[in-house]
C-alpha positions as CSV (number, residue, x, y, z in Angstrom):
1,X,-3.6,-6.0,8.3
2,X,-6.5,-4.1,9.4
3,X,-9.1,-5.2,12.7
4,X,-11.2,-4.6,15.2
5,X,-9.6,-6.4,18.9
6,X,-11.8,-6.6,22.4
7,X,-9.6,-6.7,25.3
8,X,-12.1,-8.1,27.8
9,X,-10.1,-7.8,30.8
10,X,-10.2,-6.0,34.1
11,X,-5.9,-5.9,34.6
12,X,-5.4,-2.3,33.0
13,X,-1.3,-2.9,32.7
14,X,-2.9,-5.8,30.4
15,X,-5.0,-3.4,28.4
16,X,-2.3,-1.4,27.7
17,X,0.3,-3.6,27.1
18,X,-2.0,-5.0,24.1
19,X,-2.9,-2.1,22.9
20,X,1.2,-0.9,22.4
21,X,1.2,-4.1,20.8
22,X,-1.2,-3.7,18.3
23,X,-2.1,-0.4,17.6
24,X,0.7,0.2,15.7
25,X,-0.1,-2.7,13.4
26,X,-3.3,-1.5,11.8
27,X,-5.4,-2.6,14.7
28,X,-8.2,-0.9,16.2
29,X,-8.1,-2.0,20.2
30,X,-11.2,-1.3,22.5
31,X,-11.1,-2.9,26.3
32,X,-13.8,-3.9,28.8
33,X,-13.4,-4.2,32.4
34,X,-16.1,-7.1,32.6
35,X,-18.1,-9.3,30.9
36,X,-21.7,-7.2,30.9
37,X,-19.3,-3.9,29.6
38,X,-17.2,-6.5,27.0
39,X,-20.9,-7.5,25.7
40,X,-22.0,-4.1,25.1
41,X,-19.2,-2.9,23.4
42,X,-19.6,-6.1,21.1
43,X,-23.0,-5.2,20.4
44,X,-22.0,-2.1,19.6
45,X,-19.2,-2.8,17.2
46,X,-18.1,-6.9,16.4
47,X,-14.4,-7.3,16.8
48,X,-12.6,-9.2,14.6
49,X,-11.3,-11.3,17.5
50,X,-11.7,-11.3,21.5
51,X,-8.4,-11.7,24.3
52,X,-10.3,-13.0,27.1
53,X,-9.4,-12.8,30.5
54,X,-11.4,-15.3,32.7
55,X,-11.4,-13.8,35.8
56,X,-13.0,-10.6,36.2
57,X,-16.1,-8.9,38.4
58,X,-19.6,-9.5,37.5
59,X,-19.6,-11.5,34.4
60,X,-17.0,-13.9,34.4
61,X,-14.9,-15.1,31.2
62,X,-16.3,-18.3,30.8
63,X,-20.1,-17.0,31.3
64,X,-19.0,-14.5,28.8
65,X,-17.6,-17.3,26.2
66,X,-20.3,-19.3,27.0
67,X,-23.5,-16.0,25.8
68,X,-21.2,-15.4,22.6
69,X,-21.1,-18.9,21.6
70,X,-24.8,-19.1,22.3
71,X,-25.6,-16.5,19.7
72,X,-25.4,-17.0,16.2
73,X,-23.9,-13.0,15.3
74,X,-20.7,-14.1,17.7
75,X,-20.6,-17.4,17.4
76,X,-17.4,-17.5,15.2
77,X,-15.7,-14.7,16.6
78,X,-12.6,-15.6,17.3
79,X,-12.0,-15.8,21.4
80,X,-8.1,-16.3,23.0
81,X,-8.0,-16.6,26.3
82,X,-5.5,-15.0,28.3
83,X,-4.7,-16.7,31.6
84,X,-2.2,-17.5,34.2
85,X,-2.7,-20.8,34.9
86,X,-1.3,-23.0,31.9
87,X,-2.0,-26.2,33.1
88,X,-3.6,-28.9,30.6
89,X,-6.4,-29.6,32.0
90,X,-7.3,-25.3,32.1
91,X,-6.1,-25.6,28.6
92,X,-8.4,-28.2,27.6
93,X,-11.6,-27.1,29.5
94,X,-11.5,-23.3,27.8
95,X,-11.6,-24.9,24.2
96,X,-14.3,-27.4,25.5
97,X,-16.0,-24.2,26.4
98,X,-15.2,-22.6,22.8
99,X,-12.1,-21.1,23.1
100,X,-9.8,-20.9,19.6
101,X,-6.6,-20.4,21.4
102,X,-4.9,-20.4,24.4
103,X,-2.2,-17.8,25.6
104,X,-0.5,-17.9,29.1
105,X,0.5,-15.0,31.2
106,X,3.1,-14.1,30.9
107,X,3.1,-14.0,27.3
108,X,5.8,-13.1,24.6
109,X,4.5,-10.4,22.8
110,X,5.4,-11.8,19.3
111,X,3.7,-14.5,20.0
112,X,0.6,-13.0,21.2
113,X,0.6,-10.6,17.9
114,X,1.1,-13.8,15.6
115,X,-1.7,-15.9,17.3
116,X,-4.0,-12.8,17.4
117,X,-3.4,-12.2,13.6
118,X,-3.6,-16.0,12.8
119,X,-7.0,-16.0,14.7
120,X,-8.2,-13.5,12.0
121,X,-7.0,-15.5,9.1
122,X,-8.8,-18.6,10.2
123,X,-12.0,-16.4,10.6
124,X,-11.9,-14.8,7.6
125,X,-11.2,-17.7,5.7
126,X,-14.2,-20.1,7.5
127,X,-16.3,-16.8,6.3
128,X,-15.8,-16.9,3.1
129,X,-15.1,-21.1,2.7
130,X,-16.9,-22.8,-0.2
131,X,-19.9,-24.2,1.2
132,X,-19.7,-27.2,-0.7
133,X,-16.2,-28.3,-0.3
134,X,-15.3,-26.2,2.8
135,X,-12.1,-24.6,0.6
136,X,-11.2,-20.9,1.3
137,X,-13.1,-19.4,-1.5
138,X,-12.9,-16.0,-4.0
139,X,-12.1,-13.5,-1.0
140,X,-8.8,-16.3,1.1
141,X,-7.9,-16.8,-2.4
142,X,-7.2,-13.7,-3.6
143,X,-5.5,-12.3,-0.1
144,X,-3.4,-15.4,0.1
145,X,-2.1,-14.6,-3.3
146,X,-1.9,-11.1,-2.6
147,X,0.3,-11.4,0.5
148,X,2.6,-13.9,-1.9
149,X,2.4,-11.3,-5.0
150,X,3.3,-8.8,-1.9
151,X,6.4,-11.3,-0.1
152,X,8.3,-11.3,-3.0
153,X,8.6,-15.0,-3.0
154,X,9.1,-17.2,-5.4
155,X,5.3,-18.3,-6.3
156,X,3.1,-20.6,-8.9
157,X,-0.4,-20.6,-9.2
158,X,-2.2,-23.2,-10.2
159,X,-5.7,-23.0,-11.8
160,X,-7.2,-26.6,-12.0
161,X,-10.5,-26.9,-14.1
162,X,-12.5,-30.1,-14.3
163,X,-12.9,-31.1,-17.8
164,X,-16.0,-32.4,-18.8
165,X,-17.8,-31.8,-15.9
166,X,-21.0,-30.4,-17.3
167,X,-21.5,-33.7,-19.3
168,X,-21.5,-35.4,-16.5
169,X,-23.3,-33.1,-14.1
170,X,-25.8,-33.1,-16.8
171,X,-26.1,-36.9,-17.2
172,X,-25.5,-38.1,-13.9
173,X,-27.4,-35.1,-11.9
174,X,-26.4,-32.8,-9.4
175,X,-25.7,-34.6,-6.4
176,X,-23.2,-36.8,-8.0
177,X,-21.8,-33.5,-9.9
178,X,-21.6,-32.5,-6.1
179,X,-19.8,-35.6,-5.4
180,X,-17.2,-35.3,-7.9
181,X,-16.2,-31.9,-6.9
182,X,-15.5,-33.1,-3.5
183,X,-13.4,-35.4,-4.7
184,X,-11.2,-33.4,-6.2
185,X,-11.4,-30.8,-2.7
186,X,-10.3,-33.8,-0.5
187,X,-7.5,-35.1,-3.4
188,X,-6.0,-31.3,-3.2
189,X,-6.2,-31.4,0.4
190,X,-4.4,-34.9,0.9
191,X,-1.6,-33.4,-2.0
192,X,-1.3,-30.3,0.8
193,X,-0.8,-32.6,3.6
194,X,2.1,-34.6,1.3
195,X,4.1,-31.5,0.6
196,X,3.3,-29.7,4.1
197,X,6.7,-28.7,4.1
198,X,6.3,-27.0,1.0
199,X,3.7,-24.1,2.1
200,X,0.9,-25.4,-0.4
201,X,-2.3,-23.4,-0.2
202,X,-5.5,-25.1,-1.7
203,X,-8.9,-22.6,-2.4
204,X,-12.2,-23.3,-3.9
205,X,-12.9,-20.7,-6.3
206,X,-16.7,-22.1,-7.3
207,X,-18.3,-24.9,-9.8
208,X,-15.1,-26.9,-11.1
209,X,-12.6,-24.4,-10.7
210,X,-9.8,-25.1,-7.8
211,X,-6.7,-23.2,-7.1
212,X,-3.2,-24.3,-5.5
213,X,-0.2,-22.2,-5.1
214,X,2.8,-23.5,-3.7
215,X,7.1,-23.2,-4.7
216,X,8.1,-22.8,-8.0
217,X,10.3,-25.4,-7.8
218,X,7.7,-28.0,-6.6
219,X,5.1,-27.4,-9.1
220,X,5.9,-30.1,-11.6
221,X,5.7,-33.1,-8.9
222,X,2.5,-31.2,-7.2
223,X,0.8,-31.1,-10.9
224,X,2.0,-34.4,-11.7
225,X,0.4,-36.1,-8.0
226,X,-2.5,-34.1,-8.6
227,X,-2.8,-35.5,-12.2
228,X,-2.5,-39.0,-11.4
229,X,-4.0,-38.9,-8.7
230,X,-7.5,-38.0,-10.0
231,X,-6.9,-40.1,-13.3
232,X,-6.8,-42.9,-10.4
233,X,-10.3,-42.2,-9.4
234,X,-12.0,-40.7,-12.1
235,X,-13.3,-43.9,-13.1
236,X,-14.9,-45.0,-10.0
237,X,-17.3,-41.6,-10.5
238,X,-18.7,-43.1,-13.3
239,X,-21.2,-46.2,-14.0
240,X,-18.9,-49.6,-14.8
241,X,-19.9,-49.4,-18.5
242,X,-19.2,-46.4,-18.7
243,X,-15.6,-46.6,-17.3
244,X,-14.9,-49.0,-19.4
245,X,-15.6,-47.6,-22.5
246,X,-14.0,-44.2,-21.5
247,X,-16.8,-42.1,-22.7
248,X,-20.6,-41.1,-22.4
249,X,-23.0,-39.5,-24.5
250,X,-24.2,-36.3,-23.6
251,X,-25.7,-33.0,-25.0
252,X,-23.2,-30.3,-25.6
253,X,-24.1,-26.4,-25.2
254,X,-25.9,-26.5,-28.7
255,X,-27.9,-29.1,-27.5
256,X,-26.5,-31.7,-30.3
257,X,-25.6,-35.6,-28.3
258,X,-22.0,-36.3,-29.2
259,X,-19.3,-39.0,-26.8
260,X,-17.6,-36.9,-24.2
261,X,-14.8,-38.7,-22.4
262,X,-14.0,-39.2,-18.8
263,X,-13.5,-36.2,-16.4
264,X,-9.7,-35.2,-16.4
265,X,-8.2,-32.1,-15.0
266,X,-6.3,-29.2,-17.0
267,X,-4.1,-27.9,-14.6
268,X,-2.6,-24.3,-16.1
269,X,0.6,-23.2,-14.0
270,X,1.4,-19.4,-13.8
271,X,4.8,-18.3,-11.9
272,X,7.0,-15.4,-11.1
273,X,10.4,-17.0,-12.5
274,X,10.7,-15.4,-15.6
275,X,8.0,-12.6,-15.2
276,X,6.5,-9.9,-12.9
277,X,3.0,-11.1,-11.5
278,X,1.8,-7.7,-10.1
279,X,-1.4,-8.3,-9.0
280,X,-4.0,-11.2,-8.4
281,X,-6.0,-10.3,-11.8
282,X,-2.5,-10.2,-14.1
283,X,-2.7,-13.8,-12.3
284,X,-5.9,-14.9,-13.3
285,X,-5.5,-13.5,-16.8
286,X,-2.5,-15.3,-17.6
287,X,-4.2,-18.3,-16.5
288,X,-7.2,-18.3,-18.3
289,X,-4.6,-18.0,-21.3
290,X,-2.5,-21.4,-20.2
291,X,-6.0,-23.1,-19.9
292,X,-7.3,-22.2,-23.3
293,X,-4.1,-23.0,-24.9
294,X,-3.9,-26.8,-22.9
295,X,-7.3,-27.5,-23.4
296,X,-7.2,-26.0,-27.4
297,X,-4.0,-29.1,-28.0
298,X,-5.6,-31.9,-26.0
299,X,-5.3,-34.8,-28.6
300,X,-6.4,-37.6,-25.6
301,X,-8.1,-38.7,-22.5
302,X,-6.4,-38.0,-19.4
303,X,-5.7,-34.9,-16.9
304,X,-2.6,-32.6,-18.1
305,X,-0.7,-29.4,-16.9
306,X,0.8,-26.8,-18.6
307,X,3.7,-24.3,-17.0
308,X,4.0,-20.7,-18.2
309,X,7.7,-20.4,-19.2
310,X,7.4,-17.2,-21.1
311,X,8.7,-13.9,-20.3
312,X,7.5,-10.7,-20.1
């Protein structure tokens, strides 16, 4: 990966101890001696994440935490501080302060690479997060399934529309639409947490579209769990009459009022078993296929997934 480090730190067998470490993994390392040098080479250029030292001349580490929490351009800059006291307590007082991590010296230095590089992810991701649902949106999406594509795992994609949904955005209004779509955000979420084991990875793309990747060999029980579990609550989402007749009337895109049932999911499966996914948009492509073909058969109500099983 490519990024920009700050190595705020007045030890100089520290400094270049890092910078051995990451140089020669596509990182770009600058150092400071102390804080007031540290905050002028971060006005200068942001870093993609700051190793913190707290005790150095001048400007401390925790006065220097404390200005770049304060203002809003480094406010979510990743900060690990690097110390030699491990205890607890220290622990727990540098995140109270606005720490993201906590590294000990002495430190193993694969362990320091992998934190530093994690600290990115989350940024990145909390950057470019859905504001309505909080997901990693477009940008996480598409790197997480690049590094997969990339891996050489085994991999399925999942692209998960919400049927109907512009019925009842359109006759229920906008804040329930919002509503809705959270729903489904916090039903792919508690899915993750069930198959932790299983590296899911759940993204927001925008409107009603969600992603999910995870194992091959988990999709079906993933799709199915997702499917019934928003069949479950579909129905509270709607006024009692209307959940009990399991339609309501709406105007479609030509404007003409016709029954549209209750929300459901179509839930189109793509994986690398029996074909060679490429790239991110050979993914999306064959998706939007699956979906038009599992929405074009839908004879009844109810959320439904279709995996790809052809080959190239």
């Amino acid at each position: 990966m490519e990024g920009k480090i700050l190595v705020a730190d007045d030890d100089k067998a520290m400094q270049e101890v890092v910078c051995r470490l990451l140089n020669g993994r596509g990182w770009k390392v600058r150092t400071a001696d102390d804080g007031l040098s540290a905050l002028e080479r971060i006005a200068a250029e942001l870093p993609d994440v700051i190793l913190l030292d707290l005790n150095m001349p001048g400007l401390g580490g925790r006065e220097l935490l404390a200005s770049l929490r304060r203002n809003p351009r480094t406010a979510v800059v990743p900060v690990i501080i690097i110390s030699g006291e491990d205890s607890p307590g220290e622990k727990a007082a540098e995140f109270g302060i606005g720490a993201d991590d906590f590294v000990s010296k002495p430190f193993d230095s694969v362990e320091l690479v992998a934190r530093v590089e994690a600290a990115a992810r989350r940024a990145r991701r909390l950057l470019a997060a859905n504001p309505l649902t909080l997901l990693p949106g477009g940008p996480a999406i598409e790197e997480e399934a690049g590094a997969r594509i990339a891996s050489g795992a085994p991999l399925a994609f999942f692209y998960i529309d919400m049927d109907n949904f512009k019925a009842y955005n359109d006759n229920y209004g906008y804040l329930k639409g919002d509503e809705a779509i959270r729903m489904v955000a916090r039903l792919l979420t508690e899915v993750q947490n069930e198959f932790s084991g299983d590296e899911l990875f759940v993204g927001h793309i925008g409107g009603d579209d969600f992603v999910l990747m995870c194992p091959p060999d988990k999709a079906e029980a993933v799709a199915e769990r997702v499917a019934a579990s928003f069949d479950s609550r579909a129905p509270g989402l709607y006024r009692a009459e209307d959940a009990e007749s399991g339609y309501i009337t709406s105007a479609d895109r030509s404007g003409i009022e016709r029954r549209f049932p209750l929300m459901s999911l179509s839930i189109a499966i793509v994986t690398n078993e029996r074909r060679r996914l490429g790239h991110y948009a050979r993914i999306v492509d064959i998706a939007a296929e699956i979906k038009k073909f599992l929405k074009g058969r839908r004879t009844a109500g109810g959320s439904a997934f279709l995996k790809d099983r052809r080959r190239d």
